[in-house]
VOGU-3710 file (C-alpha; in Angstrom, 3 decimals, decimal comma):
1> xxxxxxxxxx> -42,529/-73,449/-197,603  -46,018/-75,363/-197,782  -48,551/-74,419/-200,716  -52,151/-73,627/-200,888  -53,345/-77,006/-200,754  -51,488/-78,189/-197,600  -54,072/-80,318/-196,015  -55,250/-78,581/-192,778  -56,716/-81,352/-190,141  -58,993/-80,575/-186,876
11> xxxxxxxxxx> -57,257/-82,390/-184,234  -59,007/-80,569/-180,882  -62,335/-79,785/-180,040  -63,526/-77,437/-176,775  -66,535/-75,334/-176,208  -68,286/-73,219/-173,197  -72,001/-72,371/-173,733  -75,503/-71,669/-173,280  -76,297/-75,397/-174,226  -72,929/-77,119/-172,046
21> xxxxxxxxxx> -69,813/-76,692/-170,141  -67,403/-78,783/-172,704  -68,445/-80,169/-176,016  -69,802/-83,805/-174,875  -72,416/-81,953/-173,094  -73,088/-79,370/-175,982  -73,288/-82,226/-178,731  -75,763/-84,157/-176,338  -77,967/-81,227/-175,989  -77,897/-80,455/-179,434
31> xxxxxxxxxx> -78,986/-83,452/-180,636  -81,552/-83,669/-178,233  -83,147/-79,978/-179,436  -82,744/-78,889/-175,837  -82,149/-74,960/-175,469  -79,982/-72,734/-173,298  -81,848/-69,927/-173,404  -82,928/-68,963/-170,253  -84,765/-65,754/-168,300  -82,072/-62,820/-166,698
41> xxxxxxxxxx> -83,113/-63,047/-162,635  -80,218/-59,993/-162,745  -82,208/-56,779/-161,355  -81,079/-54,896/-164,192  -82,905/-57,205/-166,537  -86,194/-55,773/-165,052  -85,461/-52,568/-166,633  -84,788/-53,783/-170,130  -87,435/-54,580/-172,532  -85,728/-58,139/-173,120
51> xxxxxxxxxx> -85,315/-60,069/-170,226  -84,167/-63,550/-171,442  -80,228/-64,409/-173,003  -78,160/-67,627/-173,400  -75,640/-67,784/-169,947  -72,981/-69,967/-170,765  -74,110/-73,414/-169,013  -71,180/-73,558/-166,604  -69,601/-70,410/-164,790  -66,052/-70,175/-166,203
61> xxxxxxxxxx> -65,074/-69,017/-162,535  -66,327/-72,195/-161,746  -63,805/-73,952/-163,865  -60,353/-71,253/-163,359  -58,441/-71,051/-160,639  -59,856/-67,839/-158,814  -56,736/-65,550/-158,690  -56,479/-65,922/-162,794  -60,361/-65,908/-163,522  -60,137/-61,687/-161,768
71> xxxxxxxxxx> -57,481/-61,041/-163,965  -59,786/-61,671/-166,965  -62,480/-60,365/-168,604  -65,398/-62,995/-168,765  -64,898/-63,641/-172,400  -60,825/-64,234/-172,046  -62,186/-66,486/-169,168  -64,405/-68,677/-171,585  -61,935/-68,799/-174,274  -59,772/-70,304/-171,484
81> xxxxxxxxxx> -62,038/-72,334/-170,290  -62,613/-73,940/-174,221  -59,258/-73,578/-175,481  -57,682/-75,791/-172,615  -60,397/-78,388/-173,356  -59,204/-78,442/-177,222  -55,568/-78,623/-176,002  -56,583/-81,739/-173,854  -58,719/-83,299/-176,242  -56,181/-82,660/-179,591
91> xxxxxxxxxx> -53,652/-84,673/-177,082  -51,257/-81,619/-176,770  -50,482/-81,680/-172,777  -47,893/-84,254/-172,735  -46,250/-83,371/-176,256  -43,674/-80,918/-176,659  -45,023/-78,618/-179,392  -42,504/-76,007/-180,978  -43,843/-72,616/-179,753  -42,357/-70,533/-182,651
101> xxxxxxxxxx> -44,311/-73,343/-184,879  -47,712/-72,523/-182,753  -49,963/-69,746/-183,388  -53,712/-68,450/-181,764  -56,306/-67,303/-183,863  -58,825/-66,031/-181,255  -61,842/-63,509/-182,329  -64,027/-61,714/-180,569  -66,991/-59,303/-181,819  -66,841/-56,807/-178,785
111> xxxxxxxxxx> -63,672/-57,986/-176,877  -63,865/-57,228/-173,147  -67,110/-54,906/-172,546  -68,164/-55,655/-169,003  -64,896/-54,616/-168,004  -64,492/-51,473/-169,453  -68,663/-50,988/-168,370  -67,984/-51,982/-165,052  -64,774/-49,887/-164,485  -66,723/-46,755/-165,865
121> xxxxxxxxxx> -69,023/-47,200/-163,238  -66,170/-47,742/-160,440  -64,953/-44,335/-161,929  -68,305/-41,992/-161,872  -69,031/-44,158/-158,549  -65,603/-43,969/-156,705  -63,573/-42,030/-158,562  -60,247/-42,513/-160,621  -58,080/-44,024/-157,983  -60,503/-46,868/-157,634
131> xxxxxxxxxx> -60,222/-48,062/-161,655  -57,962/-51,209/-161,808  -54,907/-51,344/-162,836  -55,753/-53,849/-165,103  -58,416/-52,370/-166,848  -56,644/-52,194/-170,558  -54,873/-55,831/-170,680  -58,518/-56,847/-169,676  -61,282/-55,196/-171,832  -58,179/-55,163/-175,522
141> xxxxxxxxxx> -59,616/-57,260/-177,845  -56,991/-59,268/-178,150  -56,983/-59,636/-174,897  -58,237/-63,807/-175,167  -55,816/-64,298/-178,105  -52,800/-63,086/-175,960  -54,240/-65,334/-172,483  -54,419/-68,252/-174,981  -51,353/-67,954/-176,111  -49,430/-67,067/-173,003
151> xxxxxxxxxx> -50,786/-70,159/-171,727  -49,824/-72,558/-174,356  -46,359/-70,939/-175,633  -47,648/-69,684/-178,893  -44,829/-67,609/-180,327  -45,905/-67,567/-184,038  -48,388/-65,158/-183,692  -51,669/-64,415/-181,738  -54,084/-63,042/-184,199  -57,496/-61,460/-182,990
161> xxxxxxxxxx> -60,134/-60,688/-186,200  -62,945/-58,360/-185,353  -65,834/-58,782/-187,857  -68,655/-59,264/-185,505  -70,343/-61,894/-185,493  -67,884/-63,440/-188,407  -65,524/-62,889/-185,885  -65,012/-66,602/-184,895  -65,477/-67,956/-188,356  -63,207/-65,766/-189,984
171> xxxxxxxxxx> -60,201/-66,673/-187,331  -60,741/-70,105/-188,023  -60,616/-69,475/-192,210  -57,179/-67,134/-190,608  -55,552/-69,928/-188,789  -55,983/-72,129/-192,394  -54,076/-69,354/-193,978  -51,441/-69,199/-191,652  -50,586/-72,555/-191,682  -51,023/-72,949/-195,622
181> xxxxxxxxxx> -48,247/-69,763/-195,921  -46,190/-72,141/-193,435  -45,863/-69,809/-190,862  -47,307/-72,555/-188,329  -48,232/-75,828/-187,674  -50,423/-75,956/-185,115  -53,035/-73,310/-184,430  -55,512/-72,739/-181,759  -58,505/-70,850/-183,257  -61,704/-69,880/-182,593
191> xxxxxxxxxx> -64,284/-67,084/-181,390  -65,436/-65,986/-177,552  -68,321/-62,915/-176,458  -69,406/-62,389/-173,263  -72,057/-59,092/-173,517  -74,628/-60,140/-171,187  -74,944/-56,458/-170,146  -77,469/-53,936/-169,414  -75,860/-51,658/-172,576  -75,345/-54,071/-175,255
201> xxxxxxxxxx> -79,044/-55,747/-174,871  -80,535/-52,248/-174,857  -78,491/-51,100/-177,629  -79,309/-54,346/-179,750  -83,038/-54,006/-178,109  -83,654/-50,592/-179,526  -82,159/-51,387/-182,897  -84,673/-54,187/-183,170  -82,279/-56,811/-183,102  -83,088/-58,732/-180,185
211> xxxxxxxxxx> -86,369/-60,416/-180,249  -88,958/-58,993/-177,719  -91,199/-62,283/-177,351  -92,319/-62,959/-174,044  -93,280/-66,092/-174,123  -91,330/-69,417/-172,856  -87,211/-68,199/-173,414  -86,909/-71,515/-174,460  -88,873/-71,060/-177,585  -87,951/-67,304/-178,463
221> xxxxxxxxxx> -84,892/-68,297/-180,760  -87,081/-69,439/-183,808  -84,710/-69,810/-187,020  -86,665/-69,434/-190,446  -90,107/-69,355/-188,387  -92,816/-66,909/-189,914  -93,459/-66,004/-186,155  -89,397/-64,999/-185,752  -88,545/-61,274/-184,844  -84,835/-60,895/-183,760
231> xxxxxxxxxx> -82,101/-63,062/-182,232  -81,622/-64,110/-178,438  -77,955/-62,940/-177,163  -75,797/-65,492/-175,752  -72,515/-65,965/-174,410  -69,581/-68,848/-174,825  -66,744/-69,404/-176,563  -65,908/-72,473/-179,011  -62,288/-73,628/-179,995  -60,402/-76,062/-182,634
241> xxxxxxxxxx> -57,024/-77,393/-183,126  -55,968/-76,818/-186,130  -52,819/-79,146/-187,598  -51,222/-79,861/-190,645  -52,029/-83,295/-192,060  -48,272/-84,606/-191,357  -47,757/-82,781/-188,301  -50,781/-84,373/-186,944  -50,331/-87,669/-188,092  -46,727/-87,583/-187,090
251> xxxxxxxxxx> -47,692/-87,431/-183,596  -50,271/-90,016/-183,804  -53,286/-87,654/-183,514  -57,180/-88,585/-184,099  -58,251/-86,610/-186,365  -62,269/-85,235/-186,797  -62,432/-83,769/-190,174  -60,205/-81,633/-192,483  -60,750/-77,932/-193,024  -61,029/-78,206/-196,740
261> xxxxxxxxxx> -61,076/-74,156/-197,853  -62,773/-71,096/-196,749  -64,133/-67,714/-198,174  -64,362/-64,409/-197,091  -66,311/-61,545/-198,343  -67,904/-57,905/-197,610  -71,328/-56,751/-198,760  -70,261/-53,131/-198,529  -74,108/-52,364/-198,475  -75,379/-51,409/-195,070
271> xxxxxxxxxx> -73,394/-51,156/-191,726  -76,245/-53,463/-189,991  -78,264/-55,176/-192,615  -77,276/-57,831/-194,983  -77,680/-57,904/-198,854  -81,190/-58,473/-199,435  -80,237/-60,961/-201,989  -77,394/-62,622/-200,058  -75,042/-61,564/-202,791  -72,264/-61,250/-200,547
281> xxxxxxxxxx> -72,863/-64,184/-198,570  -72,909/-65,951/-201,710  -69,745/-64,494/-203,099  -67,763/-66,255/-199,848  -69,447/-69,456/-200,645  -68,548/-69,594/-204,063  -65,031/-68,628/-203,172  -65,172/-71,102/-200,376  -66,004/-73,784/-203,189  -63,322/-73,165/-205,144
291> xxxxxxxxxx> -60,663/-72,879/-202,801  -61,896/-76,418/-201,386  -61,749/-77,665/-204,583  -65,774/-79,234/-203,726  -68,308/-79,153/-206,228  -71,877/-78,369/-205,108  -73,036/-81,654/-204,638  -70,511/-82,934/-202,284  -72,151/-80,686/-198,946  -74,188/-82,767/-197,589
301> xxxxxxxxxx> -75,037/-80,384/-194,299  -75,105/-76,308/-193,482  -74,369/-75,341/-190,290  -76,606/-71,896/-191,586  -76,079/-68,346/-189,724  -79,750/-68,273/-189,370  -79,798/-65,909/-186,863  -83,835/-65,486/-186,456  -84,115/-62,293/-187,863  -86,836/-61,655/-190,861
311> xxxxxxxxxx> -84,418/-61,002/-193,399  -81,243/-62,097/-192,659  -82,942/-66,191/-192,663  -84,524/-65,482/-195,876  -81,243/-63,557/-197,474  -79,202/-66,598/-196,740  -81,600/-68,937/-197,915  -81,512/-67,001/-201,628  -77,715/-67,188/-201,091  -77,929/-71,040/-200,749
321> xxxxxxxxxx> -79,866/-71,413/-204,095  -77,846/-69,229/-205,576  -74,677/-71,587/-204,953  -75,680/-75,015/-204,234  -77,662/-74,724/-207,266  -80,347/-77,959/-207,810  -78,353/-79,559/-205,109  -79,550/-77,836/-202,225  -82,554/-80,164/-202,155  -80,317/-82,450/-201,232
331> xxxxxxxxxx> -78,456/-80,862/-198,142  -79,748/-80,807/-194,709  -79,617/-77,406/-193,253  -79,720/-76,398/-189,335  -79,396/-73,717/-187,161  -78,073/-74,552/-183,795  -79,022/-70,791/-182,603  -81,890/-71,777/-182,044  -80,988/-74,093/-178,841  -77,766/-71,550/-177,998
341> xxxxxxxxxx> -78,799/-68,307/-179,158  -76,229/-65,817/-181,158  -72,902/-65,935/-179,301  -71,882/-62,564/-181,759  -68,265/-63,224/-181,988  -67,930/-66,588/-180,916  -70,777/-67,648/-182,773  -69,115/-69,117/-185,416  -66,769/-71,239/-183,661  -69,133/-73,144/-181,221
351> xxxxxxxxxx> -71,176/-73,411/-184,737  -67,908/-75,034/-186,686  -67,420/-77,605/-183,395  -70,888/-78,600/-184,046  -70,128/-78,613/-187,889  -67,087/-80,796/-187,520  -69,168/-83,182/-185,195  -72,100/-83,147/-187,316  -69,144/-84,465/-190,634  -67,547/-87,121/-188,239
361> xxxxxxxxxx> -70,852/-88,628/-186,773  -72,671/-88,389/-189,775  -75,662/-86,540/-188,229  -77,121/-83,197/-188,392  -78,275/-81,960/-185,455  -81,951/-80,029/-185,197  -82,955/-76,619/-185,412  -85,725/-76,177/-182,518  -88,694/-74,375/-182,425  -89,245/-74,094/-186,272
371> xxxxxxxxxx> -93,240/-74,621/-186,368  -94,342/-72,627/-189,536  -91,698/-72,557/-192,066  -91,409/-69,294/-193,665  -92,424/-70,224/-197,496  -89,924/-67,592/-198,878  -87,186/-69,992/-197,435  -87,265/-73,130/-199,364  -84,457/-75,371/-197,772  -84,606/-78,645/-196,462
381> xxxxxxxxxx> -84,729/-77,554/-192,464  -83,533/-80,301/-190,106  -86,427/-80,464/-187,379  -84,960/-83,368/-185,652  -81,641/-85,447/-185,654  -80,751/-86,311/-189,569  -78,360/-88,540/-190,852  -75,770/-87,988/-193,389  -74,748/-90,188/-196,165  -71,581/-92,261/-195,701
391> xxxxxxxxxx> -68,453/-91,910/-197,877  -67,208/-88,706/-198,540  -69,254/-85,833/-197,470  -68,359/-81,898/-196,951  -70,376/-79,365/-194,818  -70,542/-75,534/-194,510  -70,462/-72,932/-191,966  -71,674/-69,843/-192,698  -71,112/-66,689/-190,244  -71,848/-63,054/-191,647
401> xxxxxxxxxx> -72,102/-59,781/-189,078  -72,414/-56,529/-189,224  -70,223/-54,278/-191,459  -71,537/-56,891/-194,166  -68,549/-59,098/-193,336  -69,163/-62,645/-194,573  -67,409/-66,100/-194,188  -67,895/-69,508/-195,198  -65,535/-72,430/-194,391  -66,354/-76,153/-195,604
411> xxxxx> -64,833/-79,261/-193,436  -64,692/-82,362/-194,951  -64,295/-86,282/-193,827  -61,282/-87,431/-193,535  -60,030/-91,031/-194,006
//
C-alpha cells in the first residue's frame, strides 16, 4: 500500500493544438508568442456572430490510420493523437508495463458533440436507418478514456472527470490520487475538446462568452487586457505520464518534473460565473499548498486560467494575492490562452505540459497580446520569454469551469 506522499514523477509529454501538432512544436511557438487562433473559412461560420476559433494545428486524421480515425469522435481522435506521443516520449513502447498496474485519466468538458450533432442531422435529414451504429461508443464521454486505454492495455481503471473546463486539470490531480492509494503505477492523464461547431459557438456566443472582436484573430485572445471581452474557443488535447518515483526510475526513465500535490474545490455560487472574489479558486490553492507540502515562496511561475473574460482575469488575480501572499511579486504569471485559445476540457492539460516545460527549462513562456494591463490585476504578467531561478522551484496550474469547479496542481523540479 503506498501513502500520501508517494512521490508522483512526469515521465511523458504529448500534445495536439491550435499552436502545434506534438509538443516540440507547441513549446517553440509558445515561446515565440506566436498564436493559433485563426478565422473559420467553414460556411457555417458566416452565420455566426464569431467567426474565428483555435483548429488544432495538425488534422488528427492526418496523423491516424483512416479506418480508426471514423470510428472516433474528433476529440477521442486528438487524445489519440497526444496520448501516443506521451507513450513514445515517457519510453513506454518497448517496455512491458503491467496493465492491471496502468490506469487512464482522460477528461473531457463536452465529450463527443459533433457526433451526436452530426448524427441528429443524418436523422431529421435521412431518417433513422441512416444514424450509425456507432453513434453512442463515439459521442460517451468517456469515450477517449476507454480508446486510450484499449490502446495501451490499461486495466486499472479508465477514469473520465467532467468539470468543464477543470476537466483536464482535475484528471491529472485524479491520476495523483490513484497512484498515491496504490491502485496504479503508471497513469496516462490528461484533458481533450473538440466543439468547433455551429451550436456550441452560438450557445457560448449568446451567453457572452466568446469574444466578438473583429479585428486580427490573432490578437482577439487578450488575457488581463482592459480591451478583453470573452475567450476564443479552441480545440486539442494535451497528455502526461504519470509514474511513481521508483517505478520510473526503475526503468531508467527521464524524468521532467514531479507532481508535488493538487487541490480541488467548488464555488457553489453561480452555474457560469466564478466567485467574484476568487474564494473558491483560492480555497484549491491553499489546499494545493498544503498537500505539496510548498510554502508560498517556493512558486516561482503560474500557468494562470486567465481565460480573457472581464471578471474571471481579475477574480483569479484577487485569488493569487490572497494565497501567495507578499510573494506573488515575485512569481511570473502567464497565460498561454492567449496564443491557443480555451481548449474547455482539455485546457488544462495542454496548460500543465507547458507548466512542466516551463519548471524543467527554467522559462516562462509569454502571454501575447497584453497591451494595457488591467490596473485591478496587479501580477507580474510575463510579456515575453522569462527566466526562472535555478535550484528548487515549484509552479501552478490553475483550471476552474463552469459549475464553479476549481483545481490547482503544483509540479516541482526534480533532481
Amino acid at each position: 500500500m503506498t501513502s500520501a506522499r508517494t512521490r508522483v514523477v512526469v515521465t511523458g509529454l504529448g500534445t495536439t493544438n491550435p499552436c502545434g501538432g506534438d509538443v516540440a512544436s507547441f513549446w517553440e511557438s509558445l515561446l515565440a508568442g506566436r498564436s493559433g487562433v485563426r478565422r473559420l473559412e467553414d460556411d457555417w461560420a458566416e452565420q455566426l456572430p464569431v467567426q474565428i476559433a483555435g483548429r488544432a494545428a495538425v488534422d488528427p486524421t492526418d496523423v491516424l490510420e483512416r479506418v480508426r480515425a471514423r470510428r472516433l469522435d474528433r476529440s477521442s481522435q486528438l487524445a489519440l493523437v497526444a496520448a501516443t506521443e506521451a507513450w513514445t516520449d515517457a519510453g513506454l513502447d518497448d517496455v512491458e508495463v503491467d496493465g492491471d498496474r496502468l490506469a487512464v485519466a482522460m477528461a473531457s468538458g463536452i465529450g463527443g458533440v459533433t457526433t451526436l450533432l452530426s448524427n441528429y442531422d443524418v436523422l431529421k435529414e435521412k431518417g433513422p436507418r441512416r444514424v450509425s451504429p456507432l453513434s453512442v461508443p463515439m459521442l460517451m464521454g468517456n469515450a477517449p478514456a476507454a480508446t486510450l486505454s484499449l490502446t495501451f492495455g490499461a486495466r486499472a481503471g479508465a477514469h473520465t472527470p467532467v468539470s468543464a473546463c477543470a476537466s483536464g486539470n482535475e484528471a491529472i490531480a485524479l491520476a495523483v490520487d490513484q497512484i498515491r492509494l496504490g491502485r496504479a503505477d503508471v497513469v496516462v492523464a490528461g484533458g481533450t475538446e473538440a466543439a468547433i461547431h455551429p451550436l456550441p459557438m452560438a450557445a457560448f456566443a449568446n451567453m457572452m462568452a466568446l469574444s466578438k472582436n473583429t479585428g486580427d484573430p490573432t490578437t482577439v485572445s487578450r488575457p488581463w487586457d482592459t480591451g478583453r471581452d470573452g475567450f476564443v474557443l479552441g480545440e486539442g488535447a494535451g497528455v502526461l505520464v504519470l509514474e511513481t518515483e521508483e517505478h520510473a526510475r526503475a526503468r531508467g526513465a527521464r524524468i521532467y518534473a514531479e507532481v508535488l500535490g493538487a487541490g480541488v474545490s467548488a464555488d457553489a455560487h453561480d452555474i457560469a460565473q466564478p466567485h467574484p472574489e476568487g474564494a473558491g479558486g483560492a480555497r484549491a490553492i491553499r489546499r494545493a499548498l498544503v498537500e505539496s507540502d510548498v510554502d508560498p515562496s517556493s512558486i516561482a511561475h503560474v500557468n494562470a486560467h486567465a481565460t480573457s473574460t472581464p471578471q474571471g482575469d481579475i477574480a483569479e488575480g484577487l485569488m493569487l494575492h490572497a494565497t501567495l501572499g507578499s510573494h506573488v511579486e515575485q512569481v511570473v504569471v502567464t497565460s498561454t490562452k492567449s496564443m491557443t485559445g480555451h481548449l474547455l476540457g482539455g485546457a488544462g492539460a495542454i496548460e500543465a505540459v507547458a507548466t512542466v516545460l516551463a519548471v524543467q527549462q527554467r522559462v516562462s513562456p509569454p502571454t501575447i497580446n497584453l497591451d494595457d494591463q488591467d490596473p485591478a490585476v496587479d501580477l507580474d504578467i510575463a510579456t515575453k520569454p522569462r527566466d526562472l531561478p535555478a535550484g528548487d522551484i515549484a509552479a501552478l496550474n490553475n483550471s476552474f469551469g463552469f459549475g464553479g469547479a476549481n483545481v490547482a496542481v503544483i509540479f516541482g523540479s526534480h533532481p
